[in-house]
C-alpha positions as CSV (number, residue, x, y, z in Angstrom):
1,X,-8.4,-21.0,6.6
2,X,-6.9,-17.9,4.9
3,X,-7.9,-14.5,6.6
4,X,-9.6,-12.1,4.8
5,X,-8.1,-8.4,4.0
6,X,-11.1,-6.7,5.6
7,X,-8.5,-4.7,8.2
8,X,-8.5,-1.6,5.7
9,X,-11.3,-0.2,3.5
10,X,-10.6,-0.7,0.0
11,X,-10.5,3.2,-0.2
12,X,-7.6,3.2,2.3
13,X,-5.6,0.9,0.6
14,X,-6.0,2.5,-2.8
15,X,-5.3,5.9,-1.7
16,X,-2.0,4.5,0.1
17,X,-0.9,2.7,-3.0
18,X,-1.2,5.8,-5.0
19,X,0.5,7.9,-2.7
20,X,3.5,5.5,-3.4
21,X,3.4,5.3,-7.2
22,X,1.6,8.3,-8.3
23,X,3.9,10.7,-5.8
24,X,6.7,8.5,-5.7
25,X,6.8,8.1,-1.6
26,X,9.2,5.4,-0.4
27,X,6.6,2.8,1.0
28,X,8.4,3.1,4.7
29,X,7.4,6.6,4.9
30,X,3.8,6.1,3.6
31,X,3.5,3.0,6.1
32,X,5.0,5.0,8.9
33,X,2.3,8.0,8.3
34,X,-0.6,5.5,7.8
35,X,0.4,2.7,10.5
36,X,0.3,-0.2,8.9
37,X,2.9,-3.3,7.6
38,X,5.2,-2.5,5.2
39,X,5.6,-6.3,3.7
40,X,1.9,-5.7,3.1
41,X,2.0,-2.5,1.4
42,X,5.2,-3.6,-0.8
43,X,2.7,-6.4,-2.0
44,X,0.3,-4.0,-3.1
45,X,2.2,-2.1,-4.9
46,X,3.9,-4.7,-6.6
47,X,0.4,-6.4,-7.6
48,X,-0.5,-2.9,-9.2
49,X,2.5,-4.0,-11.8
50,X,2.6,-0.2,-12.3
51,X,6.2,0.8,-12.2
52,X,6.8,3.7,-9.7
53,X,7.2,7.3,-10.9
């Protein structure tokens, strides 16, 4: 059964995606500030198929 992505509020996800493409942080530093998996985040922001600033 696949787990659902219920660790984060959707409001903490979309503010750490944006801090990433709208301010054009490296997704190490934002995942090192916030705590949470890099391999993750990278798949957020790659689903957003917004290029990064």
């Amino acid at each position: 059964m696949a787990r659902k992505n219920s660790r984060y509020a959707p409001e903490f996800r979309e503010m750490a995606v944006r801090e990433v493409i709208d301010r054009s942080r490296p997704i190490a530093d934002v995942v090192h500030e916030l705590g949470i998996v890099e391999q993750a985040m990278g798949n957020r922001v790659k689903s957003t198929g917004r290029p990064m600033s």
